[in-house]
C-alpha positions in Angstrom: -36.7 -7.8 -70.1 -35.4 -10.1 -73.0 -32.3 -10.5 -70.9 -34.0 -11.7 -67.8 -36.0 -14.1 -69.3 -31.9 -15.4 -70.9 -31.1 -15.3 -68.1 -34.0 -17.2 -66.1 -36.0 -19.0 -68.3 -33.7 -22.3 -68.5 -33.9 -22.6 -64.4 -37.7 -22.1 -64.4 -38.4 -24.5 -67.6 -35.7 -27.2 -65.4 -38.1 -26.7 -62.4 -41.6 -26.9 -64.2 -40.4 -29.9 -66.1 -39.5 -32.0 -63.0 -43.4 -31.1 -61.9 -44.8 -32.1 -65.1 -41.8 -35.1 -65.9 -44.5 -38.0 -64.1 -47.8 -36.8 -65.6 -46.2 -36.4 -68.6 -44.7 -40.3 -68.6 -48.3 -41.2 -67.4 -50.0 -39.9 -70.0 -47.7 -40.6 -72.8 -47.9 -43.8 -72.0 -51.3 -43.8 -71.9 -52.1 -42.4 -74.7 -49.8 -44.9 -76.5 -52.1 -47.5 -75.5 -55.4 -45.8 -76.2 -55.7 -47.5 -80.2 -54.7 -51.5 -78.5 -58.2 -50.5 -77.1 -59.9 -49.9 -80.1 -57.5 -52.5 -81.8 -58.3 -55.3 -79.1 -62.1 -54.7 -78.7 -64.7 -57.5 -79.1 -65.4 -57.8 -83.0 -69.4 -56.9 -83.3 -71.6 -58.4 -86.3 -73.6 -55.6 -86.6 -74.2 -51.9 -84.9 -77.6 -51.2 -85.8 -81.1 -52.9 -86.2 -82.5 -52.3 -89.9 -86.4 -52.1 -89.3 -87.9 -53.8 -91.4 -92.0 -52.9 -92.5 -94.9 -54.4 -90.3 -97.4 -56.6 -91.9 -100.4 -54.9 -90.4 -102.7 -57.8 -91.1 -101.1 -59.1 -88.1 -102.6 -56.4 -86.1 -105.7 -57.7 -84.9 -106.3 -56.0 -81.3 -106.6 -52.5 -80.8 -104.3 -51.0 -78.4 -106.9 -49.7 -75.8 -107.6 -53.8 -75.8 -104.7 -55.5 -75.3 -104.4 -52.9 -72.2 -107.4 -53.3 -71.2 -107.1 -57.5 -71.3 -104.6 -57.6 -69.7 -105.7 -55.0 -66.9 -103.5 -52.0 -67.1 -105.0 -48.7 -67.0 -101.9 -46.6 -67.7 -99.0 -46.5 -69.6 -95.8 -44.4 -70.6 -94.9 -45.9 -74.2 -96.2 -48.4 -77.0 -94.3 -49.5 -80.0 -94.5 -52.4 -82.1 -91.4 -55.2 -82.0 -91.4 -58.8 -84.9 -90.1 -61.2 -83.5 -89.8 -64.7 -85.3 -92.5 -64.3 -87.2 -94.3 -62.4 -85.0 -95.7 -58.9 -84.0 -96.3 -57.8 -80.4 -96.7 -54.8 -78.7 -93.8 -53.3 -76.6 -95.5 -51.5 -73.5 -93.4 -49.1 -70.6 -95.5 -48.9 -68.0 -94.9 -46.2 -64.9 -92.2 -47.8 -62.2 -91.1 -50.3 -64.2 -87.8 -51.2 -65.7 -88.7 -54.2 -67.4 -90.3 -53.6 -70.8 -93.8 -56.3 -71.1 -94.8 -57.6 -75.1 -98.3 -58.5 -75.4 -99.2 -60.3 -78.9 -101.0 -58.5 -81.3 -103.5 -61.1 -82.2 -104.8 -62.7 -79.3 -103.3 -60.0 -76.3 -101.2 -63.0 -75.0 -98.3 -61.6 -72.8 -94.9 -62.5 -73.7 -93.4 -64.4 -70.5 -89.9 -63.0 -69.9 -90.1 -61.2 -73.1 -88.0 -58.5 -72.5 -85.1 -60.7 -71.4 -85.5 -63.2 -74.5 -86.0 -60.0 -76.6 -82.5 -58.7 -74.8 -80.7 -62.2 -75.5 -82.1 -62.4 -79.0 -80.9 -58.2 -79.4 -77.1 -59.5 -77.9 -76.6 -62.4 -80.3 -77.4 -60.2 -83.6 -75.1 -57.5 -81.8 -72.3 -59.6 -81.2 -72.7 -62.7 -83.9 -72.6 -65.5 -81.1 -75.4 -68.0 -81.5 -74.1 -71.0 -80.0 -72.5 -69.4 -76.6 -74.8 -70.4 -73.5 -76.4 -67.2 -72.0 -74.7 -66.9 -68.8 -76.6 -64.6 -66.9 -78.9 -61.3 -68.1 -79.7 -58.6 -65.9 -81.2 -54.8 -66.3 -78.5 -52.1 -65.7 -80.4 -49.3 -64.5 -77.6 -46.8 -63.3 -74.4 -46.1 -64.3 -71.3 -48.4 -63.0 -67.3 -48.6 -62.9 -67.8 -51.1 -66.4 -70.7 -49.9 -68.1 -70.0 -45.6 -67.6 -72.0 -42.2 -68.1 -69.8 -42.4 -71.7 -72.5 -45.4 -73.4 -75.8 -42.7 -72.5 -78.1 -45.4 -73.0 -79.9 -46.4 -69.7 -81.9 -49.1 -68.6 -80.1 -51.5 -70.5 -79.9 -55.8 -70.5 -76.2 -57.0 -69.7 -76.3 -59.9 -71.6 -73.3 -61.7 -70.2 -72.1 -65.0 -72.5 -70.5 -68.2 -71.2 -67.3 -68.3 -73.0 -63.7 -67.8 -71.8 -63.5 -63.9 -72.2 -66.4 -63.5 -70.5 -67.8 -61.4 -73.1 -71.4 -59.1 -72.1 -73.3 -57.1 -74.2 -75.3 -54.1 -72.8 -78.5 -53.9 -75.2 -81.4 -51.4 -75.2 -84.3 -53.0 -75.8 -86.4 -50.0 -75.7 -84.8 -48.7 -79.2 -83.6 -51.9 -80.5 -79.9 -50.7 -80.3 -76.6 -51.3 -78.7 -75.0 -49.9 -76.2 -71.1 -51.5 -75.8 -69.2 -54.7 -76.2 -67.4 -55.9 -73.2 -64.7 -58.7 -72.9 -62.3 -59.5 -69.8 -59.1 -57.7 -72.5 -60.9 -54.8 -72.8 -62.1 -54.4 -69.7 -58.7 -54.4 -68.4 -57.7 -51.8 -71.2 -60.1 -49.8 -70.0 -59.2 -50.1 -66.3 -55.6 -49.1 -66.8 -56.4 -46.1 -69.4 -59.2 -44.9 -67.0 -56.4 -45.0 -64.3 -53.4 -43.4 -66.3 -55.4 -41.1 -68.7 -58.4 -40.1 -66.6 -56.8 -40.8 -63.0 -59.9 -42.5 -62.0 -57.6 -43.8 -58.8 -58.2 -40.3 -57.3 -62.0 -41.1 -56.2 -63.1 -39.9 -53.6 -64.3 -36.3 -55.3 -64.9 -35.6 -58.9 -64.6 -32.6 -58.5 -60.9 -32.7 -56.8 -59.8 -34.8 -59.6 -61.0 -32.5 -62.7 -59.6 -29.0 -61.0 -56.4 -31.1 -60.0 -55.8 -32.5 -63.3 -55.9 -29.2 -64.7 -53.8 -27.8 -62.3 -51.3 -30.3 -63.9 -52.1 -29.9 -67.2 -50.8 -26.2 -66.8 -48.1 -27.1 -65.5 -46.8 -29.4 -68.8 -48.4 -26.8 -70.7 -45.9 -24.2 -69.1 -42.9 -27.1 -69.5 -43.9 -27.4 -72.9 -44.3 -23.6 -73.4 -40.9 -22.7 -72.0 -39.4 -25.8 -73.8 -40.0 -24.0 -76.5 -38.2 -20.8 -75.4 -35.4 -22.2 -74.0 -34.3 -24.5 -77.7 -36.2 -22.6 -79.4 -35.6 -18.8 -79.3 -32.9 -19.0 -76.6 -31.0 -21.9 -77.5 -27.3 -20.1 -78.7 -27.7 -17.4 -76.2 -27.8 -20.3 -72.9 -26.2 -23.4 -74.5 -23.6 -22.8 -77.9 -21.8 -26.1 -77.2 -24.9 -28.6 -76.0 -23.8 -32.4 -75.6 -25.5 -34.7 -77.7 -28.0 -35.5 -75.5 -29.2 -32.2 -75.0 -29.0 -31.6 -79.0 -31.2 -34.4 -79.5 -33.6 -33.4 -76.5 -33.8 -29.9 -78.0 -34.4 -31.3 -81.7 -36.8 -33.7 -80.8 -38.7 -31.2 -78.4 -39.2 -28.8 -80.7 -40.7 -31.5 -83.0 -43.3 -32.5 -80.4 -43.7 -29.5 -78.6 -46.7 -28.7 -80.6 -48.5 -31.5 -80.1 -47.9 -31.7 -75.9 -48.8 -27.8 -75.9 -52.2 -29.0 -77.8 -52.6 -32.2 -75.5 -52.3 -29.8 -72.5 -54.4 -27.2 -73.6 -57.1 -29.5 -75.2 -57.2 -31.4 -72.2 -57.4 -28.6 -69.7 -60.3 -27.1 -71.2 -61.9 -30.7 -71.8 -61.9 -31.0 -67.7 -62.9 -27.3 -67.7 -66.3 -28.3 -69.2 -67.1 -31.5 -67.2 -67.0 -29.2 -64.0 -70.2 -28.5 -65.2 -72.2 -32.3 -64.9 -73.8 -34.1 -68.0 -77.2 -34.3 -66.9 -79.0 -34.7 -69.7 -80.6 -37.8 -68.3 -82.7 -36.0 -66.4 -84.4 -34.7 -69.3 -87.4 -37.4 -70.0 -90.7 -36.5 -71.2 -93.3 -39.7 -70.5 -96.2 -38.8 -69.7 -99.1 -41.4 -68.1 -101.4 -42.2 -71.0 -104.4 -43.9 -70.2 -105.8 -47.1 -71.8 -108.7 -45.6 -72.8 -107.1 -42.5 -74.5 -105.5 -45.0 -77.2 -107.4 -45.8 -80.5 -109.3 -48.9 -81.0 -108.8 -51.6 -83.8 -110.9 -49.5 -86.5 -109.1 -46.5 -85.6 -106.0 -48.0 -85.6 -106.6 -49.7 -89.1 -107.6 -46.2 -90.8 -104.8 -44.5 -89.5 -102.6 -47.8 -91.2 -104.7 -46.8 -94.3 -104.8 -43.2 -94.7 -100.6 -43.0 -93.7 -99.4 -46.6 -94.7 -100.4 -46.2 -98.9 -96.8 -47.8 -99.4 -96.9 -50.3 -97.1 -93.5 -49.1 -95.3 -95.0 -48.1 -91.7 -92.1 -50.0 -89.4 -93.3 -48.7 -86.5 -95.0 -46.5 -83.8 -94.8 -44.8 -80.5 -96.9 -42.5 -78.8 -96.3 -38.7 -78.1 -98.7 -36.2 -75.6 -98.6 -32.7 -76.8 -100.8 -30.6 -74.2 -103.5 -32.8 -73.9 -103.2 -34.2 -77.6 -102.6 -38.0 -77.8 -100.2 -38.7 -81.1 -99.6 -41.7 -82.7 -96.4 -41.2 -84.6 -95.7 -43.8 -87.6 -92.5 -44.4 -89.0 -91.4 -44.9 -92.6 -88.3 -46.9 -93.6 -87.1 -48.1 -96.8 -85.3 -51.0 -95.5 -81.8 -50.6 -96.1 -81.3 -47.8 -93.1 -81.5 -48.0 -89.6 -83.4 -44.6 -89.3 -86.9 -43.7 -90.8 -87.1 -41.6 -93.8 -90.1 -39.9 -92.4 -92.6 -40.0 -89.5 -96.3 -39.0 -89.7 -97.4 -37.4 -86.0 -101.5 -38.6 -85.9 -103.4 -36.7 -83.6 -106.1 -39.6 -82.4 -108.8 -37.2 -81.8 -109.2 -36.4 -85.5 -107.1 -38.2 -87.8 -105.1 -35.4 -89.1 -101.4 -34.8 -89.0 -99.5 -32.6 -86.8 -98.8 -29.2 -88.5 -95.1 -29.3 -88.5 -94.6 -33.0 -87.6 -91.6 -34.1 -86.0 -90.6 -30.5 -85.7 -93.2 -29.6 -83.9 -92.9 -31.7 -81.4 -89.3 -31.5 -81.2 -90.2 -27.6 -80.3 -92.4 -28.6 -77.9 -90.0 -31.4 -75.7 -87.5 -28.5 -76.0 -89.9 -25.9 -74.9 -90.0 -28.2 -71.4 -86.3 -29.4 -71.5 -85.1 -25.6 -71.7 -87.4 -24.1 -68.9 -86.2 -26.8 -66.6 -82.2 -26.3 -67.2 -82.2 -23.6 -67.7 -84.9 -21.5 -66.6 -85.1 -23.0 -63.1 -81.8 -21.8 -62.3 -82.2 -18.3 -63.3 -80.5 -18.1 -66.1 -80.4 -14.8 -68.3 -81.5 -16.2 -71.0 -84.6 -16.2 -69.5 -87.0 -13.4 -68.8 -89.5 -13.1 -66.2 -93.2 -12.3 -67.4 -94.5 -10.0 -65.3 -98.1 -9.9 -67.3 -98.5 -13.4 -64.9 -102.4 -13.6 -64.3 -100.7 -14.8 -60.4 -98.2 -12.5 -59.5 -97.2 -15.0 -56.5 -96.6 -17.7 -59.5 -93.6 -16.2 -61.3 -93.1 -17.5 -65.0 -90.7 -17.3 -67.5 -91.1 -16.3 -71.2 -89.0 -18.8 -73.2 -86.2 -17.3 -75.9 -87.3 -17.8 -80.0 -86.5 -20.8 -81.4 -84.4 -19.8 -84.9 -84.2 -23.0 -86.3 -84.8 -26.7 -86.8 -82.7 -29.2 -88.5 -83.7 -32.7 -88.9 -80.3 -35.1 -87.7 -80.5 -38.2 -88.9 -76.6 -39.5 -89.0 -73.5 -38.0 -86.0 -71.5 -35.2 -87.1 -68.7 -33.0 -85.5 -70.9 -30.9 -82.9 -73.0 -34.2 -82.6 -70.7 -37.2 -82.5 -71.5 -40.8 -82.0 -70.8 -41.0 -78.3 -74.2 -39.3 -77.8 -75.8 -42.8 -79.2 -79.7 -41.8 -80.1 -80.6 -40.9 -83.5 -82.4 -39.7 -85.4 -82.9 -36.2 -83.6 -84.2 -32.9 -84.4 -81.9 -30.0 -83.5 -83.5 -26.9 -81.8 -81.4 -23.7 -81.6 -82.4 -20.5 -79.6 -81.5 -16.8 -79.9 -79.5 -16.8 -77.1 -76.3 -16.1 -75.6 -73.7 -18.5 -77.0 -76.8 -19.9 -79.0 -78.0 -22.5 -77.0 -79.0 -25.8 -78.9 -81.0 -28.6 -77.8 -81.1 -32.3 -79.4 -84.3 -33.8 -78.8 -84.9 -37.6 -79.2 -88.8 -37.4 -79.8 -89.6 -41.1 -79.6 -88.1 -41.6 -76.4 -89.2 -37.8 -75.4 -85.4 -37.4 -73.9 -82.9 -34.9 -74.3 -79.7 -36.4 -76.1 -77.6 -33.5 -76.1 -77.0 -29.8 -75.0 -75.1 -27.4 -76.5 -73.7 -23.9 -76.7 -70.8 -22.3 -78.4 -68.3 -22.4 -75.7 -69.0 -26.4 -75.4 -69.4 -26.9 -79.4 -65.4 -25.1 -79.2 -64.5 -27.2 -76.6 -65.4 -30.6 -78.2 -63.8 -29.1 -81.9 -60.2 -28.5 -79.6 -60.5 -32.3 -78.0 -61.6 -33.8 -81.2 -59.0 -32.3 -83.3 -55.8 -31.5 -80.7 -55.9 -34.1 -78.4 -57.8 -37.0 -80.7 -56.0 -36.2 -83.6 -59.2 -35.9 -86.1 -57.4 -33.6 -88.3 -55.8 -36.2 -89.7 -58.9 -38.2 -90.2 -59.1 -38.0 -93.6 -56.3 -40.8 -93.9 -58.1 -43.4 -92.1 -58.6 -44.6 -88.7 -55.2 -46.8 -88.2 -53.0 -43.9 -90.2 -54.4 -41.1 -87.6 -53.8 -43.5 -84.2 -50.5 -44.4 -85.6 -49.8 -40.5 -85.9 -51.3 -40.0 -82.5 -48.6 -42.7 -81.9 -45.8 -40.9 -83.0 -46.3 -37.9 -81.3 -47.0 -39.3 -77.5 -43.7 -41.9 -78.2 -41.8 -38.2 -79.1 -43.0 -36.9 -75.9 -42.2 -39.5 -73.8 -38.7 -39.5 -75.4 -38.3 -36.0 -74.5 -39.4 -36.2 -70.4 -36.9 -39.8 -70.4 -34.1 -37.4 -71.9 -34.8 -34.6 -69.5 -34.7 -36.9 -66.8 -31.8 -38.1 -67.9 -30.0 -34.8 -68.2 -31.5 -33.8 -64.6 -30.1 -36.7 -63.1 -26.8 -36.6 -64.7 -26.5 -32.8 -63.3 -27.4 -34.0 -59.9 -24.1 -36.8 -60.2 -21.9 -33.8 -61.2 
């Protein structure tokens, strides 16, 4: 056996490298130019909105008033947003993308408030407040600029009049940001998305994801047998190697680990998007009705039962059952996120046993019967004790734990966007976890063990965060290294291919 593969193992490496030798130059490249992308991005002021505490004195119309004032019956979502001086309510009504503010002391509606709000959001994003306002328009889908990668939809793109054309996609729901865009790094993008991700084969997803991992096996294998050939084999086939070949062999072996690791990494990473992100079709917003909402008095001992320090920054509404809550948030202001949120029932005044947790419970509850249960998945059980046996239910796994996330981490990284979140873990196979944004009432992430493995292989083998304890620029300069070493090795194999071919 060990002298077949001496014997063989040189042709077969030769042949898989001259499949692997473009996708390897492509990527290589690519991934050479993935930091000038990070490196060349639009410089941004600031990333986050620090709340700041609401003077409630400026609260002078109930909620059920201002709705009914200004004749709507129904709503979806309520929070409070200061705005030069002033305090207005925020209202998402059902079918409608654009947000409508209604002042809290006379009911007066905002005209194009959620645009000025958007424009006002852009300029503290970016730090431009001279740059005419070129045009700004609600993105409410995903396109070929603004990708499924940013999460955040509807959102403002706030383009600015200057020479690099630069727009800023805000959320004016949360307060937050969503990306910078300029012409250069738009362009970046275009070519990366191209090279990196072959975006150019679009006319399936799903042909592009099993094809690139077709390929990615195959430099896997090249890398793999690379290895075997200078590696293990290297006396027994080739005892006096011409320069070229030493330093192709040295060099190789240097950088076969990390192309083995690209490969790999990436291969599974395209494994797992087989399966589509649809977490955005996980939204809890129930129609609350104007006169379900408290009135000025009941709004004002709320603020002085849960407002003793005069933090309360905000508020939203949540519908548990049939259980209208008004949820308060807390801030110190110096962070972006609350330090604690009181969930109000309206009907009595008390707080929700639990709080945040048990509402997080309850969003997840919903989120996990239609993902999962819908599609009959193992996990969960059908309950036969049904008082309609035509009506078949499904009894939900235990929930084993709740963690309160209030900053990104490994399994929860920044590219999901929302925070905070409460995690919700069930006993289940591969121990399914949920992330539940309860102010918006939308899931922000899903996750099991194969997927949590998955994103630990791409963060560490194929974005290099191992070496993220020396710093951004050290680790993309490493990441660097290694894809300039690879693409060394495929220009010195062509170049011994070719010189074979002449002789």
């Amino acid at each position: 056996m060990i002298s077949f593969l001496r014997k063989n193992i040189y042709k077969f490496h030769r042949s898989v490298s001259i499949l692997a030798l473009i996708p390897v130059l492509i990527w290589t490249s690519s991934g050479l130019m993935h930091p000038f992308m990070t490196w060349f991005k639009p410089q941004q002021a600031k990333s986050v909105v620090i709340p700041k505490a609401v003077d409630v004195s400026k609260i002078k119309i109930g909620m059920d008033s201002v709705l009914k004032i200004n004749q709507i019956d129904k709503i979806k979502q309520i929070r409070l947003i200061q705005f030069k001086g002033k305090v207005f309510y925020q209202v998402k009504l059902p079918n409608q993308t654009e947000l409508q503010y209604f002042d809290t002391q006379t009911a007066e509606k905002w005209q194009n408030g959620d645009q000025i709000y958007a424009e006002h959001l852009a300029r503290y994003f970016f730090g431009d407040s001279t740059s005419q306002i070129a045009s700004n328009q609600i993105v409410s889908e995903f396109t070929h600029e603004y990708k499924s990668v940013y999460k955040l939809l509807p959102v403002h793109e706030v383009r600015f009049a200057r020479p690099d054309n630069a727009r800023v996609y805000v959320e004016t729901e949360m307060s937050r940001l969503g990306t910078i865009i300029d012409d250069r790094r738009a362009t970046f993008t275009w070519i990366f998305n191209n090279l990196h991700n072959w975006e150019f084969i679009n006319f399936n997803d799903t042909f592009r994801i099993v094809f690139l991992i077709f390929v990615m096996s195959i430099c896997f294998t090249s890398a793999l047998t690379g290895s075997l050939v200078y590696g293990f084999f290297y006396k027994k086939l080739n005892p006096n190697a011409v320069p070229t070949r030493k330093f192709h062999r040295n060099l190789g072996i240097t950088v076969s680990v990390a192309m083995l690791a690209f490969a790999f990494s990436g291969a599974f990473h395209a494994f797992q998007k087989l399966t589509p992100d649809d977490r955005s079709k996980f939204v809890y917003e129930p129609k609350i009705f104007a006169n379900e909402l408290p009135n000025l008095e009941k709004m004002q001992a709320i603020f002085e039962q849960y407002n003793p320090k005069k933090d309360f920054s905000n508020l939203f509404l949540g519908k548990m059952d049939r259980e209208i809550l008004l949820n308060l948030t807390h801030v110190d202001g110096k962070k972006p996120n609350p330090m604690h949120t009181d969930f109000v029932q309206i009907s009595n005044l008390k707080n929700l046993d639990g709080g945040c947790m048990t509402y997080a419970n309850f969003l997840a509850n919903r989120f996990f019967a239609d993902k999962y249960c819908n599609s009959n998945e193992p996990d969960c059980c059908e309950d036969q004790a049904s008082s309609k046996p035509s009506e078949t239910e499904k009894k939900l796994p235990k929930i084993v734990k709740n963690d309160y996330v209030n900053e990104f981490f490994r399994e929860y990284e920044f590219f999901n966007k929302r925070l905070p979140v409460v995690k919700v873990q069930y006993e289940t196979s591969g121990d399914k976890r949920l992330y539940i944004e309860f102010a918006t009432g939308k899931l922000a992430a899903s996750v099991e063990n194969s997927q949590a493995w998955e994103g630990l292989s791409f963060a560490y083998f194929h974005k290099y965060h191992l070496f993220e304890f020396l710093g951004k620029t050290p680790r993309d300069l490493i990441m660097m290294v290694f894809a300039l070493g690879n693409l060394l090795v495929a220009c010195l194999g062509l170049k011994m291919f070719i010189a074979r071919k002449l002789r």
